[in-house]
N, C-alpha and C positions, 0 to 999 in steps of 0.2 A: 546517466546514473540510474541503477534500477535502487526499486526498493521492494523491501521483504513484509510482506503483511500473515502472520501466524493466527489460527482462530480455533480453539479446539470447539471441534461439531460434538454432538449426541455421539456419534460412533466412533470417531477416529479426528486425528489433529490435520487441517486444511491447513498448506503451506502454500501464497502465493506471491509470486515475484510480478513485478508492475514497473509499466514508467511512467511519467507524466508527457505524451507527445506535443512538440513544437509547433507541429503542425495543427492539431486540429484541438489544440489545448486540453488535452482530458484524457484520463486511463487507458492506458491498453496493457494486457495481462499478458506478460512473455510467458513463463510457463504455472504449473499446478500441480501439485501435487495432494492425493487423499489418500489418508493412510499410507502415506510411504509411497504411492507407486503415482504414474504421473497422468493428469486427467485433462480435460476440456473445463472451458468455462461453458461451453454449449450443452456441455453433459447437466447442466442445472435447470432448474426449473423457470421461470422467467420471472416469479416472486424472488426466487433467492437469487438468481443472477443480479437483479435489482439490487438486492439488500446486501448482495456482497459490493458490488458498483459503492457504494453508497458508505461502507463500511472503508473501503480503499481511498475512497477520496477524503473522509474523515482522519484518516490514518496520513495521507500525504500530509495535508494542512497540519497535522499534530506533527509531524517532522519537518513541515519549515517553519513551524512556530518556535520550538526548540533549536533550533540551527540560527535564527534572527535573534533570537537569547542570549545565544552562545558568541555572536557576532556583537554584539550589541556590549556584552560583557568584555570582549577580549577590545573593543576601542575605546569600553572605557578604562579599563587596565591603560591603556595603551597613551592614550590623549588627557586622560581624566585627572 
């Protein structure tokens, strides 16, 4: 399952698609896009590739924190 991380920059809105891999447990960026048209993660600086790194795995954790909520809610609906 991918996930979608959105972050409006100074110039333009940074759209980027991500997974979490099985294998080496941590982020890998399937594609990118800036302002509309499609970029690299290489294309960045190595401060901000950082701070996007960083930002993406902050954003997974906030969506399996919400997902264990939601899970967590529908078994107590369910058993409770």
């Amino acid at each position: 399952m991918t996930y979608v991380f959105e972050k409006e920059m100074k110039l333009a809105p940074l759209k980027v698609e991500y997974v979490m891999s099985s294998l080496s447990n941590g982020i890998k960026v399937v594609d990118m896009w800036y302002a509309g048209k499609p970029s690299k993660i290489s294309y960045m600086s190595d401060e901000n590739r950082l701070n996007l790194m960083d930002e993406l795995e902050r954003d997974y954790l906030d969506k399996m924190k919400s997902d264990e909520d939601v899970v967590e809610t529908m078994l107590f609906r369910k058993y409770g």
